[in-house]
N, C-alpha and C positions, 0 to 999 in steps of 0.2 A: 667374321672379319672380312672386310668388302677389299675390293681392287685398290681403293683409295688408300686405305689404311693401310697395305700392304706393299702397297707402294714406297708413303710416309715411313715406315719400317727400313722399306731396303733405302731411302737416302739417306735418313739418318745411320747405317750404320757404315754409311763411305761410298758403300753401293757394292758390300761384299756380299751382300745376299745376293746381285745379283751373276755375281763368279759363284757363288758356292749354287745357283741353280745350274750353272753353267758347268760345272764339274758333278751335280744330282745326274746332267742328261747324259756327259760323257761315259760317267760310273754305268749307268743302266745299261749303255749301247755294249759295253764291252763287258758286262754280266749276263744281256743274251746273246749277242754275237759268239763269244767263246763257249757258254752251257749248251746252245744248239751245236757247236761245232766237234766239242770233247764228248758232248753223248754219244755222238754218231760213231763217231772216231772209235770209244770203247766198246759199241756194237760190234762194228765192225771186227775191231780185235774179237770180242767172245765168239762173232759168228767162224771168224777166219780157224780159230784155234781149236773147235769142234770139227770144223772141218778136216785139219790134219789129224784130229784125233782117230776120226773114221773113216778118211782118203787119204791117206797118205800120199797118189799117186795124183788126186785132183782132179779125177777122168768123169766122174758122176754129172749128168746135167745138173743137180743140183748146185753142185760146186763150182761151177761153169757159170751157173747164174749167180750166183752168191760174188763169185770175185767179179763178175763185170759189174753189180750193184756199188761193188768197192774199190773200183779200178781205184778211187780217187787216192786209197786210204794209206798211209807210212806202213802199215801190216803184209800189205800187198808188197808194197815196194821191198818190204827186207824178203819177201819169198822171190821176187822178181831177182834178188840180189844174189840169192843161193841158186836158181835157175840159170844165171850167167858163170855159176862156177866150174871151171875142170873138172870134169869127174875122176881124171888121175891126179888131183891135188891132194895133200894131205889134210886131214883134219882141221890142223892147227894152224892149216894157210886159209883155208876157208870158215873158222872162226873168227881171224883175224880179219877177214872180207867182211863178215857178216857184221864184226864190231865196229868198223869203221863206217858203213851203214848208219848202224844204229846210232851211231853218236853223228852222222850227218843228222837224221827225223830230230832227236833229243831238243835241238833249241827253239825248230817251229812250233814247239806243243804249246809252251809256255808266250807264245805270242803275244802280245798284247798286253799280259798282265802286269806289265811294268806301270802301265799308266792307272789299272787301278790300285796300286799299291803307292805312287805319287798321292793318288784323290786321298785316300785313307792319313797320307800322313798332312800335305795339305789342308782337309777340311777343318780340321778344330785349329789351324794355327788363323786362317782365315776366318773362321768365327770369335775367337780371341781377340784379334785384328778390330774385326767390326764391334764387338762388345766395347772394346778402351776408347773408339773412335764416339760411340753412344754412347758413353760416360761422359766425354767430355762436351757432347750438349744438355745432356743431364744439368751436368754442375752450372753449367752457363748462365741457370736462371736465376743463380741465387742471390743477385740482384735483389729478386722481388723478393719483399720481406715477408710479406702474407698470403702470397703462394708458390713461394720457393720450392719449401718441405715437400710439396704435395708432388710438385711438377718434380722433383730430381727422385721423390720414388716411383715415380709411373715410366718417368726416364729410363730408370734403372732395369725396370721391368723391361721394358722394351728392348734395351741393350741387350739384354740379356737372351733374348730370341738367336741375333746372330751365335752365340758358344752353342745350344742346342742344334741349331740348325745345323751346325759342323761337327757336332758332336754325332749325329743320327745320319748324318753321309758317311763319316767314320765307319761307325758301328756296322751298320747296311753293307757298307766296302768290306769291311774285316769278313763280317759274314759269307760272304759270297768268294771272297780270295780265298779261305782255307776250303771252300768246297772246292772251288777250282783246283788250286796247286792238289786234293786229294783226287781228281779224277786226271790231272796230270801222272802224279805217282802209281795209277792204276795201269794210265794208258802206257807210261816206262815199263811196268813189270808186264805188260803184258808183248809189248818187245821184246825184252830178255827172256821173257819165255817160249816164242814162237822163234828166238833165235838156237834155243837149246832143243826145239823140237825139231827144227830147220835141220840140224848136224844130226840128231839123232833118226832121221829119218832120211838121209843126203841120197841112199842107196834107190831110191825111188822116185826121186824128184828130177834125175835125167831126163825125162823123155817128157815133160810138161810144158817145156821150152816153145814151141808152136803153140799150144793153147794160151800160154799168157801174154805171148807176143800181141795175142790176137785180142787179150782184154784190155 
């Protein structure tokens, strides 16, 4: 199929082929833009959370380099959160500290993914769109009486490109949102668990306070 022909396609179907390439580029930009961004993200958690497993105090140059690697990371930030707490606070006040942290990171994770869960539901309404719109130059010819038949099934054929084409930005979208929203629900639990490691190790995380000021 040449440039001409595909052309001829997307005006015949309104010219929704070319919004659904225009939500093909959007879909992709925010399938790596967030897969680079939540990989890193949930490094960071596994690296950060071995680390409290075996420093608890965070004094190791290792760990020194480790969190300057991830200054950037919401991991960091809920350890930087329990580093600001009272050490004559109770428990349950610095639970409470640490949860209202946590539920500040929770809405950045999911960024973005609104707009591919728009394209997903968008694309086949948009392909349908352009399908009914190339139907009705399909039927146009049937006018001609001895090449009607031929012209409104080649028509049809064609129409018919715009529903696949929306159909397959769909399916690509769906694919890629439930891997996201699952390295989302990774990178959650991996909050509430460096927030339960956070409390269960509070009694050594006083004196950390100068070093992470400094990451």
């Amino acid at each position: 199929m040449n440039l001409s022909k595909m052309v001829e396609l997307a005006n015949g179907s309104g010219g929704t082929l070319y919004l659904m390439a225009v939500l093909l580029l959007v879909a992709l930009t925010v399938i790596i833009e967030r897969s680079r961004h939540l990989l890193h993200m949930q490094q960071a958690g596994e690296e950060l959370m071995q680390l409290l497993r075996e420093d608890p105090t965070l004094q190791s140059p290792a760990a020194q380099q480790k969190m300057q690697r991830h200054a950037g990371q919401p991991q960091l930030r809920m350890i930087r959160a329990m580093d600001s707490e009272d050490p004559q606070a109770s428990r349950e006040a610095a639970a409470s500290h640490l949860e209202e942290a946590l539920m500040h990171e929770v809405p950045l994770l999911d960024r973005s993914l609104w707009v591919l869960d728009t394209v997903i539901t968008l694309a086949p309404l948009l392909g349908l769109f352009g399908t009914i719109i190339g139907m009705f130059h399909a039927f146009s010819v049937l006018d001609d009486v001895q090449n009607g038949a031929s012209q409104v099934t080649g028509g049809i054929a064609e129409a018919l490109i715009a529903t696949a084409c929306g159909l397959f930005i769909a399916m690509l979208g769906l694919l890629f949102f439930n891997w996201l929203s699952t390295r989302v629900r990774v990178i959650v639990h991996q909050l509430e668990t460096i927030k339960v490691m956070l409390l269960n190790r509070r009694d050594t995380l006083p004196g950390v306070s100068a070093r992470l000021k400094a990451v």
